[in-house]
Backbone as CSV, one residue per row, in Angstrom:
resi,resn,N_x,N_y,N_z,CA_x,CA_y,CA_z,C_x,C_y,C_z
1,UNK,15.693,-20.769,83.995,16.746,-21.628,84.517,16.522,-23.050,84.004
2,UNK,17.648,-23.367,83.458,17.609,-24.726,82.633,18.725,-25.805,84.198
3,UNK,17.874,-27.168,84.481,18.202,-27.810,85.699,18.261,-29.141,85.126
4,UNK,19.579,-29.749,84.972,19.863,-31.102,84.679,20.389,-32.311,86.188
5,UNK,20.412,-32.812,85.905,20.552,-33.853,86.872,20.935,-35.112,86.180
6,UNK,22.429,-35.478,86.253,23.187,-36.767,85.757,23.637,-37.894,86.767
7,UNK,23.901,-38.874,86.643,24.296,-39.743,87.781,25.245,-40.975,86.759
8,UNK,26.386,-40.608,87.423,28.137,-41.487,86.510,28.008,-42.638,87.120
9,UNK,28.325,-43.674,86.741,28.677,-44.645,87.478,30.449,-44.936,87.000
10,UNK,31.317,-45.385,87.702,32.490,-45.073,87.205,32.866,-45.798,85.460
11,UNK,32.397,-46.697,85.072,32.071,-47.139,83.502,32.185,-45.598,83.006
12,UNK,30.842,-44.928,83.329,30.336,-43.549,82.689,31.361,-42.593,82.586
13,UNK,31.888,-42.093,83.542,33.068,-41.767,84.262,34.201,-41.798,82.961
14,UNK,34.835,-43.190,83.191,35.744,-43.349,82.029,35.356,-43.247,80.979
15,UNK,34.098,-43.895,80.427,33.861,-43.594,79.156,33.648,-41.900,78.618
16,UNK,33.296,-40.896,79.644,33.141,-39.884,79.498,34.199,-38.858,79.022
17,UNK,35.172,-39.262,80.033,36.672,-38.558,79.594,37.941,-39.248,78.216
18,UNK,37.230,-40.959,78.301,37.918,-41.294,77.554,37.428,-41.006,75.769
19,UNK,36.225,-40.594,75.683,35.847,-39.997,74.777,36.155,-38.364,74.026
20,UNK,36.170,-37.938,75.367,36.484,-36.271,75.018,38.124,-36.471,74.921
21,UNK,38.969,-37.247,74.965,40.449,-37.626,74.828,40.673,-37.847,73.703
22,UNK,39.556,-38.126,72.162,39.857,-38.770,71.773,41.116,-38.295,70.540
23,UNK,41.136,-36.390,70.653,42.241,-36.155,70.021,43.292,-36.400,70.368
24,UNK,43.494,-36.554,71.711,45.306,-36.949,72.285,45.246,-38.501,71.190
25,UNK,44.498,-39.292,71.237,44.886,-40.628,70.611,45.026,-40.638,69.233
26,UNK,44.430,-39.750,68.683,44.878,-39.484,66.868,46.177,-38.682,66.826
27,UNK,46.660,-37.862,67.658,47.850,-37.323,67.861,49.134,-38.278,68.304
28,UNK,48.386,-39.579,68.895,49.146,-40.401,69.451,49.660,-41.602,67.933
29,UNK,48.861,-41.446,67.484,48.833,-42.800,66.441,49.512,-41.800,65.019
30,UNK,49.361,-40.670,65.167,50.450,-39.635,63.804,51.516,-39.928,64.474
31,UNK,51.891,-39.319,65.770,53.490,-39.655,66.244,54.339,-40.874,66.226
32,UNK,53.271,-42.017,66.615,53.641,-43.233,66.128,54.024,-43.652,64.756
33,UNK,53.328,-43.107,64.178,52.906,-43.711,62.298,54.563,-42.582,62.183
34,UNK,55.012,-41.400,62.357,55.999,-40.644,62.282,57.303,-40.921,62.531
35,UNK,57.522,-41.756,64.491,58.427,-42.536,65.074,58.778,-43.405,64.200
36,UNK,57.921,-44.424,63.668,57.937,-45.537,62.684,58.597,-45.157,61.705
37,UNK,58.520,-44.320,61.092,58.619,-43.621,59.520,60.303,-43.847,59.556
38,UNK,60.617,-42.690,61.045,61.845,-42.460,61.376,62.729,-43.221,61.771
39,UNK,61.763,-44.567,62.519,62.976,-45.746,62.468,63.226,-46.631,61.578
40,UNK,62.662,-46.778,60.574,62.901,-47.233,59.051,63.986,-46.479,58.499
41,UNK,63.927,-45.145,58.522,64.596,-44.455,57.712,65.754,-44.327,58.351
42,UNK,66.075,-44.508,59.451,67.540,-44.605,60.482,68.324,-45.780,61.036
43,UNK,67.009,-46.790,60.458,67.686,-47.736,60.322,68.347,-48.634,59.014
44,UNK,67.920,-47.695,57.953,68.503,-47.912,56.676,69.536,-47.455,56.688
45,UNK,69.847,-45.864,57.347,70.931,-45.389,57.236,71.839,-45.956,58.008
46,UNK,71.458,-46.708,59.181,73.032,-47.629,60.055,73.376,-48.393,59.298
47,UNK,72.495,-48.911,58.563,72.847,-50.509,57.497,73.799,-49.907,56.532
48,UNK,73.574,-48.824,56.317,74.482,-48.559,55.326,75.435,-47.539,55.407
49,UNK,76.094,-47.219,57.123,76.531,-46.233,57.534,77.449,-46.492,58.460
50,UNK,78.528,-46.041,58.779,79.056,-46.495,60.362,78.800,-45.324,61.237
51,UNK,78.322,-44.131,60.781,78.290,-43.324,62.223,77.581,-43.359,63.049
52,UNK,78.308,-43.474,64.176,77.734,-43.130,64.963,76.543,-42.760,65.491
53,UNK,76.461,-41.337,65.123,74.652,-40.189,65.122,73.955,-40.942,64.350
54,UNK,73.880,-41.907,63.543,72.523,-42.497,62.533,72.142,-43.769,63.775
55,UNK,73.487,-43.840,64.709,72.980,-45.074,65.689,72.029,-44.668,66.778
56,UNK,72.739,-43.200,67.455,71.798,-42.868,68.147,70.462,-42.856,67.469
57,UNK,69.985,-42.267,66.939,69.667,-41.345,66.064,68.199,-42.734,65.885
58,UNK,69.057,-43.791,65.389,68.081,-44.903,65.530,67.098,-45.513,66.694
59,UNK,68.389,-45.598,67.627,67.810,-45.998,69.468,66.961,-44.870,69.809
60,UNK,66.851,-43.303,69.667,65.911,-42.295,70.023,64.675,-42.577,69.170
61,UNK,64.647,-43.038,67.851,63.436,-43.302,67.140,62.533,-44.405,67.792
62,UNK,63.426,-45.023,67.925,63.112,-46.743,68.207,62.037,-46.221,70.123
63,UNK,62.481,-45.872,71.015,62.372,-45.143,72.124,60.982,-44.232,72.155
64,UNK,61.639,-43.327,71.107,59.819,-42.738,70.807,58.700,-43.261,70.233
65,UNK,59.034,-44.367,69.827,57.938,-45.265,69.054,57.587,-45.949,69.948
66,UNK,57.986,-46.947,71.012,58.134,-47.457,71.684,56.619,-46.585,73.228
67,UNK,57.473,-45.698,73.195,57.160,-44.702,74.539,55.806,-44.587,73.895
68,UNK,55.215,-44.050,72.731,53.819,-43.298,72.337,53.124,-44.477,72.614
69,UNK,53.531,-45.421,72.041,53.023,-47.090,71.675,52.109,-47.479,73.227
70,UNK,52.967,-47.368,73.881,52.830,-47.511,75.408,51.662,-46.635,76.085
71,UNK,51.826,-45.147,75.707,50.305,-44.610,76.085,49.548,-44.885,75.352
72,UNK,49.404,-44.952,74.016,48.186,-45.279,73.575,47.643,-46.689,73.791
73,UNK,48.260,-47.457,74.068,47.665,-49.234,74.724,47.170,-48.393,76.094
74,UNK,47.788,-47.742,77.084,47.469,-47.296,78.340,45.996,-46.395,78.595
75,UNK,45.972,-45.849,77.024,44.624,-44.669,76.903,42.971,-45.606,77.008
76,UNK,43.627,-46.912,76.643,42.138,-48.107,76.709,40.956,-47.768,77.639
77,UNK,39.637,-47.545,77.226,38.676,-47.762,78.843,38.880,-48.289,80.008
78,UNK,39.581,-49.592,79.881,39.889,-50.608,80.650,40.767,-49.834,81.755
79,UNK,41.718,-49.499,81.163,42.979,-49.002,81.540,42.893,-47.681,82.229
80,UNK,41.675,-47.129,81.722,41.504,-45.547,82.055,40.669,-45.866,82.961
81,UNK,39.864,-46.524,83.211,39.127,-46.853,84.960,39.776,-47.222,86.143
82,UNK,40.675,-48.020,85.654,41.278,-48.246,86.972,42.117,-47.244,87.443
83,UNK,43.087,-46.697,86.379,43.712,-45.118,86.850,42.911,-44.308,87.256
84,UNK,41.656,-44.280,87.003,40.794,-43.363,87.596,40.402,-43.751,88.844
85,UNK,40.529,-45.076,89.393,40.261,-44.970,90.512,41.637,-44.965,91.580
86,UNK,42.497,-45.510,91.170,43.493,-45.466,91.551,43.782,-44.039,91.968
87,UNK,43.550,-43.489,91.432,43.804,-41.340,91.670,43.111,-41.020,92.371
88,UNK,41.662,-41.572,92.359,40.449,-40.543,93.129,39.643,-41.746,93.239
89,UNK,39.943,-42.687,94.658,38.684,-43.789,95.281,37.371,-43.150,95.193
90,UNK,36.877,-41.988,95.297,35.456,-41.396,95.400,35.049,-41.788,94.137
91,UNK,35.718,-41.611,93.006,34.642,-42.071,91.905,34.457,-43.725,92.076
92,UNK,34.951,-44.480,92.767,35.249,-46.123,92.046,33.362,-45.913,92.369
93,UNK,32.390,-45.026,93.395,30.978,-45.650,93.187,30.114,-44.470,92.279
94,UNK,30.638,-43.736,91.719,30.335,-43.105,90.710,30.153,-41.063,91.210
95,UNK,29.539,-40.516,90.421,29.737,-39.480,90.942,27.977,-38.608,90.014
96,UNK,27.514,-37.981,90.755,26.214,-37.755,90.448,26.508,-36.087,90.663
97,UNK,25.547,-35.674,89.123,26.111,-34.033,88.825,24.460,-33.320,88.674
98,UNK,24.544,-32.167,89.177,23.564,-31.230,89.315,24.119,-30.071,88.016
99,UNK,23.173,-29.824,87.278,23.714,-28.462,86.469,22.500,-27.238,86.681
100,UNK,22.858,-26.689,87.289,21.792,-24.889,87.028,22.305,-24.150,86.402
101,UNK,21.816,-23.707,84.916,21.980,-23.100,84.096,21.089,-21.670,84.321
102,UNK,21.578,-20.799,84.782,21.033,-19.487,85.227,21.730,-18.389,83.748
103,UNK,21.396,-16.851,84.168,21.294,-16.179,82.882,22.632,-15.351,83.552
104,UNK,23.661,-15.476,84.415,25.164,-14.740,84.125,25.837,-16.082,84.428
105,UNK,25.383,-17.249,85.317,26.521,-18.483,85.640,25.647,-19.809,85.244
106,UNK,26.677,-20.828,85.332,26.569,-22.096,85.729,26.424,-22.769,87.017
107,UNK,25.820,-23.087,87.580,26.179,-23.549,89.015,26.668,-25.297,89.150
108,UNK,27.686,-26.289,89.011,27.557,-27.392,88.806,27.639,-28.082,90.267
109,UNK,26.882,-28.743,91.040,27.042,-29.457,91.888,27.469,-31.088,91.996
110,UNK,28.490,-31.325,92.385,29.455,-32.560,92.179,28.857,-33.284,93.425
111,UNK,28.667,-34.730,93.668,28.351,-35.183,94.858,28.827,-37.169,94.632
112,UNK,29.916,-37.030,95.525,30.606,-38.365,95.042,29.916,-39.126,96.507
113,UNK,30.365,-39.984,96.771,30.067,-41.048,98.328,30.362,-40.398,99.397
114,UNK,31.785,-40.124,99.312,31.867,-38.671,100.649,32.456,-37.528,100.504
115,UNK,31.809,-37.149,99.683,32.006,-35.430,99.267,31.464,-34.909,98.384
116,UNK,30.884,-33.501,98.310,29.869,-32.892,97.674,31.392,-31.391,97.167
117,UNK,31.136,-31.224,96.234,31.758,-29.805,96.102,30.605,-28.936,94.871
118,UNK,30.107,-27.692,95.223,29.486,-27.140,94.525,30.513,-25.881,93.728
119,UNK,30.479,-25.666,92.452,30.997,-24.783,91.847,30.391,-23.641,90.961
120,UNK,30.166,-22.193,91.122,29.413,-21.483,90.344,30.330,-20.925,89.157
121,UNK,30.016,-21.411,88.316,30.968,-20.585,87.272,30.628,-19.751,86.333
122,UNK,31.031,-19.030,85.809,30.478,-17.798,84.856,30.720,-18.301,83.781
123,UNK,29.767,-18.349,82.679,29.933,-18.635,81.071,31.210,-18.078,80.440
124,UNK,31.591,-16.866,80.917,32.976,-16.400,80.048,34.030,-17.221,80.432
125,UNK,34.210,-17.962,81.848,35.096,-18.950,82.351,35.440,-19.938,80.855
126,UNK,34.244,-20.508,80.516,33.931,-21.590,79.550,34.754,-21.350,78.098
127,UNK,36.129,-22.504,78.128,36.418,-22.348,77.260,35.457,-22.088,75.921
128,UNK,35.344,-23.556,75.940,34.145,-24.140,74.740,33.166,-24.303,74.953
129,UNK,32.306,-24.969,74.512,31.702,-26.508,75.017,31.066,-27.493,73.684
130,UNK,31.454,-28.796,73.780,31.529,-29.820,72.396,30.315,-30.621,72.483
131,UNK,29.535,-31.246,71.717,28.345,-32.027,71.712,28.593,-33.209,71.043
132,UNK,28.666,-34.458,71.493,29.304,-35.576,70.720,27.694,-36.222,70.452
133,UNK,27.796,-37.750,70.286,27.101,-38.842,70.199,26.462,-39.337,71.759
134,UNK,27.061,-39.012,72.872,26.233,-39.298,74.135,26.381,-38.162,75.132
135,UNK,27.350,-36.958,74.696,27.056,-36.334,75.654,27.683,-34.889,75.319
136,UNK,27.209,-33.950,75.871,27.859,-32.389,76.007,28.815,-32.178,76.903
137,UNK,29.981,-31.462,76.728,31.015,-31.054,77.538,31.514,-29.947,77.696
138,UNK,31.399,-29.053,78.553,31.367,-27.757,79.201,32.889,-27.881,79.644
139,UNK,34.181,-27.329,78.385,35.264,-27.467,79.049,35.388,-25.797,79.781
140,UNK,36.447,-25.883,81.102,36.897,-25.390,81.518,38.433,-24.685,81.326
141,UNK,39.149,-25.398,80.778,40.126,-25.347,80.399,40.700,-26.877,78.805
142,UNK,41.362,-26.381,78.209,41.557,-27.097,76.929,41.420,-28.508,77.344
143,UNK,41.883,-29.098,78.205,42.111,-30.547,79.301,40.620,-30.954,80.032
144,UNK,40.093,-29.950,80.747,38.888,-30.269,81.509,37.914,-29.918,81.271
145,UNK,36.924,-30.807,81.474,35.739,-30.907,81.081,34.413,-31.146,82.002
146,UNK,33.356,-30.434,81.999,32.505,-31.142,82.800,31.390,-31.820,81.887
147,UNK,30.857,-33.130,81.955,30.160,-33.895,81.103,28.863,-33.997,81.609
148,UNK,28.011,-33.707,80.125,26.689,-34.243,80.842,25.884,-35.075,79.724
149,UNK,25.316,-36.054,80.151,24.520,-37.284,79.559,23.478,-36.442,78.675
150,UNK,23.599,-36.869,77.476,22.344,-36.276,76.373,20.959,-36.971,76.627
151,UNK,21.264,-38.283,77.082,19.723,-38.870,77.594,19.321,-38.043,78.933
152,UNK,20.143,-37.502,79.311,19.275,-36.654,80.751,18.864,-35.452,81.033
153,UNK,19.036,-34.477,79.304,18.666,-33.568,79.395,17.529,-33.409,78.373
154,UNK,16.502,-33.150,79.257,14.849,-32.532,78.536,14.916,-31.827,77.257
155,UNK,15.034,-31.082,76.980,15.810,-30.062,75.715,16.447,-29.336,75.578
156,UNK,17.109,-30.222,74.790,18.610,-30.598,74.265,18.839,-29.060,73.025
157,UNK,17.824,-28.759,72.610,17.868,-27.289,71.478,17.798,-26.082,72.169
158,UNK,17.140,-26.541,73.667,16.943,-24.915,74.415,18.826,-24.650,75.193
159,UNK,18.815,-25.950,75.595,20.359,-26.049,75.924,21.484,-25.752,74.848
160,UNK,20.901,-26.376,73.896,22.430,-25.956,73.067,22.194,-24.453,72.876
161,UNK,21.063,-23.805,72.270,21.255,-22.504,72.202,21.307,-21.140,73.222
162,UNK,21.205,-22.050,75.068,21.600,-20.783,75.641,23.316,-21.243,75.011
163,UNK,24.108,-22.180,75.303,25.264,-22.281,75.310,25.139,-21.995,73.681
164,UNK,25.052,-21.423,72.706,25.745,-20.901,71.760,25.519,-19.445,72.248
165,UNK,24.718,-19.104,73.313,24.389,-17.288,73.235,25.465,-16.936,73.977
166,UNK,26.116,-18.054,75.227,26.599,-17.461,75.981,28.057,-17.998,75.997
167,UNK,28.513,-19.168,75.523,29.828,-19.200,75.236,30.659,-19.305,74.118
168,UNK,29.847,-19.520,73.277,30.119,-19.009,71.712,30.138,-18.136,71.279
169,UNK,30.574,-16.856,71.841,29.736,-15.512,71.378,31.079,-14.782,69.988
């Protein structure tokens, strides 16, 4: 049994999720760079057009460029802490994680200021799980993730290779 023990402070928190996000924001900045493309190109065609549909056609470009523009300024750390607390006050003092790595489940124990929720989950549950620059992430689903600090786990090779035996298979 492999036994980690992490402790978030809400910084950690955001930086944690706002990291594993970071494909929505390259998806965000193609749609943009795309929107853009499209309001150049629709707005050449009003200049040199009277219909109508090249007007809409312009204001919907202009709108989606506009709209992406807007989450991705919104996706900021900055920005992503305070929505995070704004949603869920238990993290604003951080949230401290237990992992038991046993040989059919996971057991992760969550323990915020006032509330503890323990979860046992089975490795086949596990979508993935990704290894960045500060930390490993045990998603659950394509969206969720549970994170754990690479400085807080002892070894880091015995860990990665139960998780290649058992959710990589």
């Amino acid at each position: 049994m492999i036994e980690i023990k992490s402790e978030f402070s809400l910084e950690d928190v955001a930086n944690a999720n706002y990291e594993s996000k970071q494909l929505f924001k390259i998806i965000g900045i193609i749609l943009d760079v795309i929107a853009l493309g499209l309001l150049v190109f629709f707005f050449y065609k009003v200049m040199t057009s009277d219909e109508y549909a090249w007007s809409l056609s312009l204001g919907m470009s202009a709108f989606i460029f506009v709209f992406v523009l807007i989450l991705l300024i919104d996706t900021r750390p900055n920005k992503f802490k305070k929505r995070l607390v704004k949603v869920n006050r238990a993290l604003e003092n951080g949230v401290n994680y237990t992992y038991q790595f046993n040989d059919e489940n996971v057991i992760i124990i969550e323990k915020f200021t006032n509330a503890e929720s323990n979860n046992k989950i089975k490795y086949e549950t596990f979508k993935k799980y990704k290894k960045t620059k500060s930390f490993i992430y045990l998603y659950i689903t394509s969206l969720q993730a549970f994170p754990i600090k690479l400085n807080d786990i002892e070894n880091i090779e015995e860990l990665e290779n139960l998780l290649k035996v058992k959710i990589n298979k």
